[in-house]
C-alpha positions in Angstrom: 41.4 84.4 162.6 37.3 85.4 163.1 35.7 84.1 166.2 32.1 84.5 166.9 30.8 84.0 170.4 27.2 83.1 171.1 25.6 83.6 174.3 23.2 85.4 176.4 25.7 86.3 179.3 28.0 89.1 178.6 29.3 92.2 179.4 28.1 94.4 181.5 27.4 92.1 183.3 30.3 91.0 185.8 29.6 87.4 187.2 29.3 84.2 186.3 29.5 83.0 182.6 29.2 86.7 181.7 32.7 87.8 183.4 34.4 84.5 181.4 32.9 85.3 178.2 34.3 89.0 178.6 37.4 87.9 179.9 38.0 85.4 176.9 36.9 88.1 174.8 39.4 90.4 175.5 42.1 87.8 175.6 41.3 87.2 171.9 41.2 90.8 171.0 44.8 91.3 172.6 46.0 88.4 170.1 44.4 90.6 167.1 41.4 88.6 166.5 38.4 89.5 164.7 35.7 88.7 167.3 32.3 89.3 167.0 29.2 88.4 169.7 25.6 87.3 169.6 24.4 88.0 172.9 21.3 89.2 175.2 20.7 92.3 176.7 22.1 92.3 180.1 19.8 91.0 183.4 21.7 88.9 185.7 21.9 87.5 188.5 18.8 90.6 189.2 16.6 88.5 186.3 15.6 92.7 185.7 17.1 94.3 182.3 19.5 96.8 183.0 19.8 100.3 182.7 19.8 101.2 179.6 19.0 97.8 178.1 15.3 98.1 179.4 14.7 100.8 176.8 16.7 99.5 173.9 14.7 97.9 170.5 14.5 94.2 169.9 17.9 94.2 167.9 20.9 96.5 168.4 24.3 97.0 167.5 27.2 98.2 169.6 30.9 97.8 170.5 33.2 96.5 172.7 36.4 97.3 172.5 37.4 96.4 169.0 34.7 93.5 168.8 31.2 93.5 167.2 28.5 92.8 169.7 25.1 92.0 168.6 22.6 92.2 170.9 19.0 90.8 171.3 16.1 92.2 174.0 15.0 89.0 174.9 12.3 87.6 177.5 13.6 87.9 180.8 11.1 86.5 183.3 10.9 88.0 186.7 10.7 84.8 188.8 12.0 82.4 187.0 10.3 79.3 186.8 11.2 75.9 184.8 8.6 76.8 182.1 9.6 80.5 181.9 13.4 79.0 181.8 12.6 77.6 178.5 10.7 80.0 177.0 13.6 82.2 177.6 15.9 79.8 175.8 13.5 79.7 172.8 13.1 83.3 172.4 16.5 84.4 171.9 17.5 81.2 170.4 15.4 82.7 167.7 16.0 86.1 168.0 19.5 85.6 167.4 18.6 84.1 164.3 18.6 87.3 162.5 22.2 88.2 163.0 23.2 84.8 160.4 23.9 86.8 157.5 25.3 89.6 159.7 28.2 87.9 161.1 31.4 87.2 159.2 32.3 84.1 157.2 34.2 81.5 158.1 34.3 81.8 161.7 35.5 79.5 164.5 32.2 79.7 165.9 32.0 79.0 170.3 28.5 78.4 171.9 28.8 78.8 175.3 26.1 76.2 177.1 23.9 77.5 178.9 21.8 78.0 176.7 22.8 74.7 174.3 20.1 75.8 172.3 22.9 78.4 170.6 23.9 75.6 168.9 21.1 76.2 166.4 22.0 79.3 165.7 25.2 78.0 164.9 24.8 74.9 162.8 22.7 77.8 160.7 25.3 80.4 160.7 27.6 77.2 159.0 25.3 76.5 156.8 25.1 79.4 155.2 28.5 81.4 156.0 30.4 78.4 156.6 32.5 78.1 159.7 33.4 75.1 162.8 31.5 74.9 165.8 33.0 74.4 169.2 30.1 74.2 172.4 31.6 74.9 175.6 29.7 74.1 178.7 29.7 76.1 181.7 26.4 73.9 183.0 25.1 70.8 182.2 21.4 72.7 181.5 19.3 69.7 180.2 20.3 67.5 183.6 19.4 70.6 185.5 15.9 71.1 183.7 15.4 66.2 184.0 15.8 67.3 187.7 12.6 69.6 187.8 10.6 68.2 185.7 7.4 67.4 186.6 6.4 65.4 183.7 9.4 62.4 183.3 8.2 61.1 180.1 9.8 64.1 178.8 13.5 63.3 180.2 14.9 60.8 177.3 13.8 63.1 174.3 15.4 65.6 176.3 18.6 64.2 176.5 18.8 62.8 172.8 18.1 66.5 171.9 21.2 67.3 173.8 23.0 64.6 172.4 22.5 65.2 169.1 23.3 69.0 169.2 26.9 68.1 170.9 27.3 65.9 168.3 26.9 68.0 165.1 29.5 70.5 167.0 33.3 69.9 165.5 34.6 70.4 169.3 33.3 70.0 172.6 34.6 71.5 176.3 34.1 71.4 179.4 35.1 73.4 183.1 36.0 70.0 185.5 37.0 66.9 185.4 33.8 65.6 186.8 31.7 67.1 184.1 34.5 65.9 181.5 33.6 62.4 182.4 30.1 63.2 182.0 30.0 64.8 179.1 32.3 61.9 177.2 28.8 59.8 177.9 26.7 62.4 176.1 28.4 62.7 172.6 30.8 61.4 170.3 32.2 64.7 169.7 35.8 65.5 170.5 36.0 66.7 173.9 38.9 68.5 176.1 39.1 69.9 179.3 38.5 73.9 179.1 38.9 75.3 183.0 37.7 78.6 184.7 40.5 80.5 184.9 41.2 83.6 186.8 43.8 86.9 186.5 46.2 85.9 189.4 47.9 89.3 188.5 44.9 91.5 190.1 45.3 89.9 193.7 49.3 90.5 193.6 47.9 94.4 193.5 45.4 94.6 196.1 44.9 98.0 198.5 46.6 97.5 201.9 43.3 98.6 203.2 40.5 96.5 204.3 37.5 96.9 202.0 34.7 99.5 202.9 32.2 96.6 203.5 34.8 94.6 206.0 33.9 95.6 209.5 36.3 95.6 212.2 34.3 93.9 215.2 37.5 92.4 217.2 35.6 89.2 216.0 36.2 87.0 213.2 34.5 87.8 210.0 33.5 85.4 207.3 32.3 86.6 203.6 29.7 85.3 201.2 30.6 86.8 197.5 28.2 85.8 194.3 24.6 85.1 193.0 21.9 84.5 196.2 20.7 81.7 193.6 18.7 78.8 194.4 21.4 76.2 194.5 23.0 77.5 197.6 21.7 75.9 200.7 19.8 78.6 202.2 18.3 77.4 205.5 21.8 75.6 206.5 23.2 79.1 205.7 20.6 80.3 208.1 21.2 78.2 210.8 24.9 78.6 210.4 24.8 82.3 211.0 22.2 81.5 214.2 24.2 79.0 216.0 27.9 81.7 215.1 25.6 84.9 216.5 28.2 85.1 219.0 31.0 84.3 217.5 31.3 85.1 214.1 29.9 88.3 212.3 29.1 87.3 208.5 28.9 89.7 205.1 26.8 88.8 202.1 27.8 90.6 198.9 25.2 89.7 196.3 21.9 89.8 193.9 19.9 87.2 193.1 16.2 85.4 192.6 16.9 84.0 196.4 17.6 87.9 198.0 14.8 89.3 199.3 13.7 85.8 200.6 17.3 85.2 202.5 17.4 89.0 203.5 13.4 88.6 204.9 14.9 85.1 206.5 17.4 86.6 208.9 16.6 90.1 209.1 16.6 89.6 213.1 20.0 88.5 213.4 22.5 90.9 214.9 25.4 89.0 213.0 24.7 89.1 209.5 25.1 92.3 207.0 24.1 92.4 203.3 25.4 94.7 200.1 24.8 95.1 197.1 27.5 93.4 194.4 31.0 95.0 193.5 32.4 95.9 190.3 34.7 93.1 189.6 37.6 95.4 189.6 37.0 96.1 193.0 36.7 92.2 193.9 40.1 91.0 194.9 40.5 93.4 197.5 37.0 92.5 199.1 37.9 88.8 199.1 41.2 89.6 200.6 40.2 91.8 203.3 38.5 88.7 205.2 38.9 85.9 207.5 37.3 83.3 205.6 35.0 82.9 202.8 31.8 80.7 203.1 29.8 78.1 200.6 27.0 76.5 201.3 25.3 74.1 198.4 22.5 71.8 198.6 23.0 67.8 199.4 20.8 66.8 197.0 22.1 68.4 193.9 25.3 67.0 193.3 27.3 69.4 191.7 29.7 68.3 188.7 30.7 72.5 188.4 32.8 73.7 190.6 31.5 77.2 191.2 33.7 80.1 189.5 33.8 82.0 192.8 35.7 78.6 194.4 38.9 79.8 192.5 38.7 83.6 193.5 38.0 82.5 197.0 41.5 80.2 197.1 43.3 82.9 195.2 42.6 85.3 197.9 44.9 83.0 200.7 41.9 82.6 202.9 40.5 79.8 203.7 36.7 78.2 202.8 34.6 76.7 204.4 31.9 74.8 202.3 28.8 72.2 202.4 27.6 70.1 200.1 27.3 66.6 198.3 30.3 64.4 199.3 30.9 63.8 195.4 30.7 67.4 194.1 34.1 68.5 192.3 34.6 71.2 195.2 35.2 68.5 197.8 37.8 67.1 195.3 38.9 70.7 194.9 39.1 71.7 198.3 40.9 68.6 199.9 43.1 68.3 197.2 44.2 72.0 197.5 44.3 72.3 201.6 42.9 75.4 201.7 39.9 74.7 203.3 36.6 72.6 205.0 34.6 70.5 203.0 31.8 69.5 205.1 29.3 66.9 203.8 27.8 66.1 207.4 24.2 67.3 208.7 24.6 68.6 211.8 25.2 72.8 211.9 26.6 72.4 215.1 29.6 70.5 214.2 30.4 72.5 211.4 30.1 75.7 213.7 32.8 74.3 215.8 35.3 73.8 213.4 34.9 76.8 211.7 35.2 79.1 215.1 38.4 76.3 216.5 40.1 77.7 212.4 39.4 80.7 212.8 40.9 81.4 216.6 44.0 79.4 215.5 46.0 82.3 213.4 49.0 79.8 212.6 46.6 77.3 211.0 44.2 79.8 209.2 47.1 81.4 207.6 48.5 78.3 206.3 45.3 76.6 205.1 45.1 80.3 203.6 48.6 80.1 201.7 47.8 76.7 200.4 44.5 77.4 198.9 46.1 80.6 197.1 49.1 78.1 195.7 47.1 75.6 194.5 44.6 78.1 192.6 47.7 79.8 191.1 48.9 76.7 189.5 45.7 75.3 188.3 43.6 78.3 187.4 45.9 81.0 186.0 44.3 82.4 183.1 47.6 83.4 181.2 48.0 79.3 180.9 44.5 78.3 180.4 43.8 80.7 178.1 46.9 80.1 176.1 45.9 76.7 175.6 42.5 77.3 174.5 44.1 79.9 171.7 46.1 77.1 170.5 42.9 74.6 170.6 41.1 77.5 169.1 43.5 77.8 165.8 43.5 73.8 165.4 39.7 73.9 164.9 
């Protein structure tokens, strides 16, 4: 079987919709697949080229493993704006364009959304080489971009655009349930459920050591892990970390658009330490060597993804402790699982409290712990989500 993959967000890069589009990758490959990828040159969550992508020509060629990667140098805007969002989009939307006659024929072609514009590229690439298209969304991109926009006229061409990309696709997918429901109102296409999934076999092998970033205060000590990106709630993360100053000693291991502001933000509190992101081989025994992990979203936004680092978080048998709308798929997640607090309330204090009454009860942390690590190894082990998609994958 010949798969192509189009998306911007690949390897090297090691978070996000990069890490599943590797992982998925090399699950293919291990099954004997002829894979190829139309992709970007590597820049996130930094938005800054890598190393040494910044120096490489507008098109490339390389490999991975036994797949075909096609690469594109495409714009990559330093702050990232709306506008510059798009013109992003565009640019390797067209770009990749000049891989069509590149690629192998009759391919089970998988768009990964964002960017849904890869869908062009694809109805092309069947046009002329023949092939069935299945769009997978990771984010709902065009409800994300009605929500900025200045200019609402815009909004309902925006959506039929969506609406009638997902429906010249032959299958459709999704990561939760909530977006599932969504997604059955956008498109006519024949839609299943398609989870984040994660290697529950890399956190039965973790070091008995503490990571080199966990610091052994006598205190409690909670862990941020992921992109410092703009839908994380920022200033209630701030005034978390002020009102815990004596009680709780917090790590942030990221990169991001929102670093330098969040670093500038609490650069006078004693409590608080930031690094740099780990290699992802390297991530199960960070997550493990804490007390708790923490997840702060804003209100306002409410979520239908429930954030990939959610299910790495559980699988790690500590608990979370997160904030955000009342209706987001975490809250579902989290109650429904045990292995955590979902707060939805507005007052810092309150949440404080509960979090430093968890943490001082061992008993209870442990077992909120153990059920969070259960429930993500029954509903997010990749060797079962994975096979599934394989099977969905040879039915297309």
């Amino acid at each position: 079987m010949k798969t192509l993959l189009i998306s911007p967000f690949f390897y090297p890069d090691e978070i996000g919709i990069a890490l599943y589009n590797k992982l998925t990758v090399e699950y293919l490959l291990e099954k004997k697949q002829d894979v190829s990828i139309i992709t970007a040159v590597p820049y996130y969550p930094e938005w800054k080229i890598k190393q040494p992508y910044d120096k490489a020509k507008l098109f490339s060629r390389e490999k991975y493993l036994a797949a075909t990667v096609f690469r594109v140098k495409h714009f990559v805007p330093k702050k990232p704006t709306a506008l510059k969002r798009v013109l992003q989009l565009l640019h390797f939307t067209l770009l990749s364009l000049r891989y069509v006659f590149s690629v192998p024929k009759d391919c089970k072609i998988i768009v990964v959304s964002p960017f849904t514009s890869g869908i062009i590229t694809a109805l092309v690439i069947k046009l002329f080489r023949g092939g069935k298209i299945w769009c997978h969304v990771q984010d709902f991109e065009f409800d994300a971009a009605a929500a900025t926009f200045t200019f609402k006229r815009f909004i309902k061409p925006l959506y039929k655009i969506e609406s009638f990309l997902f429906n010249r696709c032959d299958k459709i997918s999704t990561i939760s349930n909530a977006m599932f429901e969504k997604l059955k109102n956008k498109t006519n296409t024949p839609a299943i459920l398609f989870p984040n999934f994660i290697n529950v076999e890399s956190f039965k092998n973790t070091k008995d050591e503490p990571h080199p970033y966990y610091l052994e205060t006598g205190r409690p000590q909670l862990l941020y892990s992921g992109n410092l990106g703009e839908k994380q709630d920022w200033d209630f993360f701030q005034s978390f970390c002020q009102e815990v100053i004596d009680d709780i000693d917090i790590t942030v291991v990221g990169n991001g658009a929102m670093g330098d502001n969040l670093k500038d933000k609490l650069k006078g509190l004693s409590n608080i330490r930031f690094f740099n992101l780990v290699p992802y081989s390297e991530l199960p025994q960070l997550l493990c060597s804490f007390d708790g992990h923490i997840l702060f979203q804003k209100k306002e936004v409410i979520d239908s993804v429930m954030p990939s680092k959610l299910i790495a978080m559980m699988l790690s048998g500590k608990p979370s402790f997160l904030y955000g709308n009342p209706l987001s798929e975490s809250k579902l997640v989290v109650e429904e699982s045990r292995g955590g607090i979902f707060y939805s309330g507005n007052s810092v204090k309150e949440l404080s409290e509960m979090v430093i009454d968890l943490l001082a009860d061992d008993k209870k942390r442990e077992s909120m712990g153990n059920a969070a690590k259960r429930y993500a190894q029954l509903h997010f082990s990749d060797k079962n989500i994975l096979r599934d998609f394989e099977n969905n994958l040879k039915h297309l």
